[in-house]
N, C-alpha and C positions, 0 to 999 in steps of 0.2 A: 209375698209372692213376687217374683222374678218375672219383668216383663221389659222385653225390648222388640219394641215396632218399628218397624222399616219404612219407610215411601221414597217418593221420589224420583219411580225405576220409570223406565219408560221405551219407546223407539225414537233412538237417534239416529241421525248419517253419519258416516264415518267425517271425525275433522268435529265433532259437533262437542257439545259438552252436557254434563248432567248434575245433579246436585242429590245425593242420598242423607236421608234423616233418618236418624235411631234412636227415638225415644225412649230411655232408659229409667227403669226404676224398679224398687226390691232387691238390687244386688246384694249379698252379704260383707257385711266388713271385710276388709285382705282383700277385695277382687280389685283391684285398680284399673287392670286392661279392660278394654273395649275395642276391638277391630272389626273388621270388614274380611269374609271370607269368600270366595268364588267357588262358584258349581257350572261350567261349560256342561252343554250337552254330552255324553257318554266320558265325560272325566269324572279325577276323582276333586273331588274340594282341593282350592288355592287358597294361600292366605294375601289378601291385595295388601292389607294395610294394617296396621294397630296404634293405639292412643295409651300411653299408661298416665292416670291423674296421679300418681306416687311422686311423678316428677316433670309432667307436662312434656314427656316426649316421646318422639312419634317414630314409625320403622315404615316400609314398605317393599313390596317386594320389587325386583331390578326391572321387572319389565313394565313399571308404573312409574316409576322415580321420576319426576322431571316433569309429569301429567297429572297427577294423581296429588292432593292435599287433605290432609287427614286432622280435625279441628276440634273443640268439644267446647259447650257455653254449659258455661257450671251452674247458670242461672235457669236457662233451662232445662237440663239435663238430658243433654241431648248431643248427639255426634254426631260431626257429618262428614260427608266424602264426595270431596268437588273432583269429578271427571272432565279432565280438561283432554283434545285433540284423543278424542275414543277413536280406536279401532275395530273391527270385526271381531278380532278375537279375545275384544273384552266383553263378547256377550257370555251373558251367565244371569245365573241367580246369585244375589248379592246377599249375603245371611249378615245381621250384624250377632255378635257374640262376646259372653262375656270372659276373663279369666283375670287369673290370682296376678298374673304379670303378660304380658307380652314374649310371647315365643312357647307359652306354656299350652298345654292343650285348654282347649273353650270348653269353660262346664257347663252354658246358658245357651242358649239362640233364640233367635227371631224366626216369624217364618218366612223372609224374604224376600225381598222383592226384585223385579224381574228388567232386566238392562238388555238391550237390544241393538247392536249397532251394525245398520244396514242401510247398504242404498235403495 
């Protein structure tokens, strides 16, 4: 059974930082990707970020790059996504998901946890 759990989400101020965990387990062999996708209020899903263990490297989308770090402890099995100088309109709901590779569509999800940034 496929199961990836989220925490971490929270209310921050803008300028603040956050730290997401995706505890990951039952994915099927070939999945390698693990990323981080966004849900704003009345959007559609963003992709913030992704991890491929194929080759331990990482993508993100342009308006995170530089804020955003995207990490995975193979010991834990786990991934995370350090939110550094957040903005308002990084709130959303943060889904963590799985796929065969990065850039690929996600066959798995979490039910996600919830990122707030407000004064």
């Amino acid at each position: 059974q496929v199961q990836l759990v989220e925490s971490g989400g929270g209310l921050v101020q803008p300028g603040g930082s956050l730290r997401l965990s995706c505890a990951v387990s039952g994915l099927p062999m070939g999945y390698y990707a693990v990323g981080w996708v966004r849900q704003a209020p009345g959007k559609e899903r963003e992709r913030v970020s992704c991890f491929s263990s194929r080759d331990d490297s990482t993508s993100y989308a342009d308006s995170v790059k530089g804020r955003f770090t995207i990490s995975r402890d193979y010991a834990k099995n786990t991934v995370y996504l350090q939110m550094n100088r957040l903005k308002p309109e990084n709130t959303g709901v943060y889904y963590c998901a799985g796929a065969y590779y990065c850039g690929y569509e996600y066959d798995y999800w979490g039910q996600g946890t919830q990122v707030t940034v407000s004064s």
